[in-house]
C-alpha positions in Angstrom: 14.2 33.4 14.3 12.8 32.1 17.4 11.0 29.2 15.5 14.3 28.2 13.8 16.8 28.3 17.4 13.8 26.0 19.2 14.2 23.4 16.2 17.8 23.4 15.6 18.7 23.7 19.4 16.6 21.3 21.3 17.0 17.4 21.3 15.1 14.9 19.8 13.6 13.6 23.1 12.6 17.4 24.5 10.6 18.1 21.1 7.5 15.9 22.3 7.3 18.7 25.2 7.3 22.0 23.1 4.2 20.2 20.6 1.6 20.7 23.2 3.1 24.1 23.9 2.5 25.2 20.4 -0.6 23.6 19.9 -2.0 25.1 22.9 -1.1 28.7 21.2 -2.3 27.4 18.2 -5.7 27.2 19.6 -5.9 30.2 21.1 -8.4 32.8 19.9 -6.1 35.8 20.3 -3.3 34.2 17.9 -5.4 33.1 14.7 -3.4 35.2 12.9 -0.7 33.3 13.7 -2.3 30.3 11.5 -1.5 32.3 8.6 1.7 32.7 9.8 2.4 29.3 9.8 0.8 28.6 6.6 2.9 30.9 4.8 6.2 30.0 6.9 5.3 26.4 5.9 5.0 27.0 2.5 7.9 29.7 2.0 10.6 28.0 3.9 13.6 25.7 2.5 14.2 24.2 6.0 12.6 21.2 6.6 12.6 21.7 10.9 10.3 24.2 9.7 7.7 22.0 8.5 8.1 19.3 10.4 7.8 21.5 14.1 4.8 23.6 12.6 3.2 20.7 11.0 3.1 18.2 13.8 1.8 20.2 16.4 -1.5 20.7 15.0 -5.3 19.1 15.8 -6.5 18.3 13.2 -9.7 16.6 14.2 -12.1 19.4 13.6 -13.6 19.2 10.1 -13.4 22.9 9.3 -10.3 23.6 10.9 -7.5 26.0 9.5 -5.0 23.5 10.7 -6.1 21.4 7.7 -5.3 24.0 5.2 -1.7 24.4 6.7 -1.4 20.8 6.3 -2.4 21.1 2.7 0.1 23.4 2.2 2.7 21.8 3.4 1.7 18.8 1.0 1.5 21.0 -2.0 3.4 24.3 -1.5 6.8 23.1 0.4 10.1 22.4 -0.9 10.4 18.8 -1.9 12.1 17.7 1.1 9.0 19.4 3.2 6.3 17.5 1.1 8.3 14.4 1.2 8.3 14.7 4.9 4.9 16.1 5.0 3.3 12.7 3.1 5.3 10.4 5.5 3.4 12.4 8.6 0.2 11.3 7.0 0.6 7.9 8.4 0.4 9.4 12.2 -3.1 10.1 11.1 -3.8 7.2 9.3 -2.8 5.1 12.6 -4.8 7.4 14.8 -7.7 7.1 12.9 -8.7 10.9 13.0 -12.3 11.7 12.5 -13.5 11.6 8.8 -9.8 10.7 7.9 -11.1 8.3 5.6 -12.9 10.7 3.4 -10.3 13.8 3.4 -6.8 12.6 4.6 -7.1 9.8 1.3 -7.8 12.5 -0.8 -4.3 14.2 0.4 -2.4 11.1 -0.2 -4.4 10.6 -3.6 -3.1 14.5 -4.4 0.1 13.3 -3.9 0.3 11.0 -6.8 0.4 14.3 -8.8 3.5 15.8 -7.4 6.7 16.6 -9.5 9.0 14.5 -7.0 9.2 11.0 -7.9 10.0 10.2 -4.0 6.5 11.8 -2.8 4.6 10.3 -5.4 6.7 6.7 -3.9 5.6 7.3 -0.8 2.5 8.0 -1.3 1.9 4.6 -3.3 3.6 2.9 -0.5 1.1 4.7 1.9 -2.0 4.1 0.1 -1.1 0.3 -0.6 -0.3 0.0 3.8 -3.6 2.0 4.5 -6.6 1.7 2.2 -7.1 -1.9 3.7 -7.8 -0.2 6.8 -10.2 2.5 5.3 -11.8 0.3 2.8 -14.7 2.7 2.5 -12.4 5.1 0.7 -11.9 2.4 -2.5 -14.0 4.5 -4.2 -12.2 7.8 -4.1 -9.5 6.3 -6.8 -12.4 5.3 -9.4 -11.9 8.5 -11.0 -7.6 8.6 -11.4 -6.1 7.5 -14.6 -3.5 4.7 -13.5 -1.8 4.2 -16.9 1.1 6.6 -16.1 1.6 4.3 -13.0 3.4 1.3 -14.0 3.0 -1.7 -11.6 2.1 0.7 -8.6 -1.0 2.2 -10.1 -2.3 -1.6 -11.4 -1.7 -2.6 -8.0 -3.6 0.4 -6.5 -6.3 0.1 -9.0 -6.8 -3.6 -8.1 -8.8 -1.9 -4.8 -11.4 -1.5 -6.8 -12.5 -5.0 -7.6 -13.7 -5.2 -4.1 -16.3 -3.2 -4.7 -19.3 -5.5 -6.1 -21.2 -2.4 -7.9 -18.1 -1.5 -9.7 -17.6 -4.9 -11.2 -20.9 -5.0 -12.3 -21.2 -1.7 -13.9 -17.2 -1.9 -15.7 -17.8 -5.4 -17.2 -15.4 -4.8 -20.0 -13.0 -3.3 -17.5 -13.1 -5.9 -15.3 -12.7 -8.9 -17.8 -9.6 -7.5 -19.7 -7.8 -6.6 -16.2 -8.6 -10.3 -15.7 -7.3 -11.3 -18.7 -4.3 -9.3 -18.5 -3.1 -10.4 -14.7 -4.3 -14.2 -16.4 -1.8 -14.0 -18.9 1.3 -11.6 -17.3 0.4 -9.4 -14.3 0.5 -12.6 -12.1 3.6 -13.4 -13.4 4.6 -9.8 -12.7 3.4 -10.2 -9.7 6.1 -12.3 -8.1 8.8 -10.2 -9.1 7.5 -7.2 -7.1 7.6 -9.5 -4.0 10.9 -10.7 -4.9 11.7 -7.1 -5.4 10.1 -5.8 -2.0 12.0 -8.6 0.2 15.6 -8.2 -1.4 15.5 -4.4 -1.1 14.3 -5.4 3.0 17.2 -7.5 2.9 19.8 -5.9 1.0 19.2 -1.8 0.9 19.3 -2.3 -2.6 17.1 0.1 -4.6 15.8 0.0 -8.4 16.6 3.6 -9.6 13.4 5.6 -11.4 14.2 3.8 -14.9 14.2 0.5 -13.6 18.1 -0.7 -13.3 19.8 -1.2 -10.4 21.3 1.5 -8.5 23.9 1.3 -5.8 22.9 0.1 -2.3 20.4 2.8 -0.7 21.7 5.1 2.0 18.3 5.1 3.4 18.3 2.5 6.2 15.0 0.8 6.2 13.3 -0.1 9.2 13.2 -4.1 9.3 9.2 -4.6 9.9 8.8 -7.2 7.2 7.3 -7.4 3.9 3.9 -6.8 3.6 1.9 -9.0 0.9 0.7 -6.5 -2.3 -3.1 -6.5 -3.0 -3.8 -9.1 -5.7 -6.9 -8.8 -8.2 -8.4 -12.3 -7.3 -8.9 -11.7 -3.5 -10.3 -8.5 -4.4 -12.8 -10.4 -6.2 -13.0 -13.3 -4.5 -14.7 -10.7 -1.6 -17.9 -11.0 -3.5 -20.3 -13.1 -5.0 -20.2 -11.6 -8.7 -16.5 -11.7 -8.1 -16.4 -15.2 -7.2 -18.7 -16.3 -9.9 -16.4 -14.5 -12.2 -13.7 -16.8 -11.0 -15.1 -19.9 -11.2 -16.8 -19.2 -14.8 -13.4 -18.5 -16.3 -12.2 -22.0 -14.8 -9.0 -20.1 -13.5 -9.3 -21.5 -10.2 -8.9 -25.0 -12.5 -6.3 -23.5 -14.4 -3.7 -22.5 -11.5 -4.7 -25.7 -9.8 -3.3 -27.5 -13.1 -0.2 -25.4 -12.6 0.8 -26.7 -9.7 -0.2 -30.6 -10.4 1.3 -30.4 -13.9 4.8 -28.9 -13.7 7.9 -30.6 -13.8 10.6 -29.2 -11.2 11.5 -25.8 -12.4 15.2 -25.7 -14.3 14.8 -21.5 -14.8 13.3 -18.6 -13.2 10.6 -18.3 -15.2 9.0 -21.8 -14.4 9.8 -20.6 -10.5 7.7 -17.6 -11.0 5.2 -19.6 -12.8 4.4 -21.8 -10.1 5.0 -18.8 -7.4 2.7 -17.2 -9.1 0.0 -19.8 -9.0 0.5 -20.4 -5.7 -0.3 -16.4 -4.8 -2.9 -16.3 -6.7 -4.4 -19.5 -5.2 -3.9 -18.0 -1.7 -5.6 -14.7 -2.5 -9.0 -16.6 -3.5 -8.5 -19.2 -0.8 -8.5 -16.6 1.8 -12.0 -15.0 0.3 -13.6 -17.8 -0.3 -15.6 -20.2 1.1 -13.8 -23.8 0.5 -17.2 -25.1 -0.3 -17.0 -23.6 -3.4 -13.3 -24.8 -4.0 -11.7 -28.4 -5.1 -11.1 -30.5 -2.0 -6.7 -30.8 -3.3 -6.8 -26.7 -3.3 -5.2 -26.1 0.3 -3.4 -29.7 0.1 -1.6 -28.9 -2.9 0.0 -25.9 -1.4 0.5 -27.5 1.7 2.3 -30.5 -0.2 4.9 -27.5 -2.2 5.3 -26.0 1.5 6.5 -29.5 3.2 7.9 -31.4 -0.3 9.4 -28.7 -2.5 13.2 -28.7 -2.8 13.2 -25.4 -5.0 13.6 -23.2 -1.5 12.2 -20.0 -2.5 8.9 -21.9 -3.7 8.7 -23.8 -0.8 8.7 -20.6 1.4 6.4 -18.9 -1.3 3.9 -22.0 -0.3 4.8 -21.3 3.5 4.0 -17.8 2.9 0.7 -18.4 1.3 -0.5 -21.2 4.0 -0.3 -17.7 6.5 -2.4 -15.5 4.7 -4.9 -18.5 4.6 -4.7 -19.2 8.2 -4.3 -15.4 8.8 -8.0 -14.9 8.1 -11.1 -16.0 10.6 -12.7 -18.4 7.9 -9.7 -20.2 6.6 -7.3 -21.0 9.6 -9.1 -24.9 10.3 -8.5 -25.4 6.4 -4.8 -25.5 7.3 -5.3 -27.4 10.5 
């Protein structure tokens, strides 16, 4: 009972003091039997305070450490609300870059995919789609999942994979029908998850699990901006195979045709069309050297950014100048 009053009875700002009380006891020889205690409290108990107090006391730097398995636990053996919690901790680690996170803590968020709660398997996409760009040397751990029960999420995560040079060479079919298929609909798909992403971080308006809207969200989410999705040809503009795949299937050409050829859009689908070009455009801009580019590429999306009177495509082309300038090779093309 004691662990249950300290949870429910002290404030938000005195719970940062008791952590290094409980890790410090955690730690201590004499109480390993404790651990277990933990593990099994953590994985028994229908009170989230539970999890959260036992679970984010630990160190969980050492490689063979107990504190680990508790963690695991609380991933896989809490109630829902515990693993929900437990998966959004993961990103304390992420940000602290714990030793060998790359390798094991991924593999926890991967194992999350798996779960029977559609929320933790959410926020675990969410987290591996905010994190894998900062552990790219954990791309290959998702070579092995199936992504097909996934929808847009797992083509997105899957996308990771282009970057890696040896994997395009050795999945050539793999490769050139997932380039066919983002050619003739994904990048068209695309733009609708960033519309999607911005109006729910404007509106608290949510798409329920079948796809139709639900009522506005309860959840209050934090206003730090939406963050770009991984798109298939900056994962292969990364590398030369990748970039020779690009400019043998002329779809540099293509997109550039897009943008030069289109009347002014009268529906959403000729917005998205030209959205969508000018994503895709960004993506291999910001990978690639502009050598290797037509001269118009970056003017023609400048032009769309200062000429466009469709708004949301002119802030698309806005959008897209800032990932080019964003990145150490590109930022004199805007100049």
């Amino acid at each position: 009972m004691w662990l249950a009053v300290a949870v429910s009875s002290i404030p938000s700002w005195q719970f940062s003091f008791h952590l290094p009380a409980c890790s410090d006891l955690m730690n201590n020889g004499n109480v390993k039997g404790q651990r277990l205690l933990f593990a099994n409290l953590v994985k028994d108990t229908r009170n989230v305070e539970y999890v959260k107090l036992i679970v984010s006391c630990l160190d969980y730097s050492s490689e063979d450490s107990f504190n680990r398995f508790i963690l695991q636990t609380a991933l896989t053996s809490a109630d829902e609300s515990g693993r929900k919690w437990a998966t959004q901790f993961l990103t304390i680690l992420l940000s602290h870059n714990i030793n060998d996170f790359s390798t094991w803590g991924i593999k926890l968020l991967l194992g999350q995919l798996a779960d029977s709660s559609a929320k933790v398997v959410r926020h675990a996409f969410r987290l591996l789609h905010r994190w894998i760009p900062h552990y790219p040397e954990s791309v290959y751990l998702i070579k092995d999942i199936c992504f097909d029960g996934f929808g847009d999420a797992g083509t997105l995560l899957k996308t990771y994979l282009f970057s890696i040079e040896s994997y395009v060479k050795d999945n050539a079919d793999d490769i050139l029908a997932t380039l066919d298929y983002w050619k003739k609909k994904f990048n068209m798909r695309y733009v609708e998850i960033i519309d999607e992403d911005i109006r729910v971080a404007l509106l608290d308006s949510k798409r329920s699990i079948d796809g139709r809207y639900a009522r506005s969200s309860n959840e209050r989410i934090a206003k730090f901006g939406v963050l770009m999705p991984v798109h298939l040809y900056g994962q292969l503009a990364q590398h030369y195979t990748g970039r020779e795949l690009l400019l043998r299937s002329n779809e540099v050409d293509r997109l550039l045709d897009i943008l030069r050829d289109s009347p002014l859009p009268t529906n959403t689908f000729e917005t998205s069309k030209l959205k969508g070009a000018l994503y895709a455009l960004g993506h291999i801009v910001a990978n690639m050297n502009s050598s290797l580019l037509p001269s118009e590429t970056v003017p023609i999306i400048c032009r769309f950014a200062e000429c466009c009177p469709i708004l949301s495509v002119r802030g698309t082309a806005f959008w897209v100048l800032n990932l080019i300038g964003s990145t150490q090779l590109d930022h004199a093309k805007v100049n």
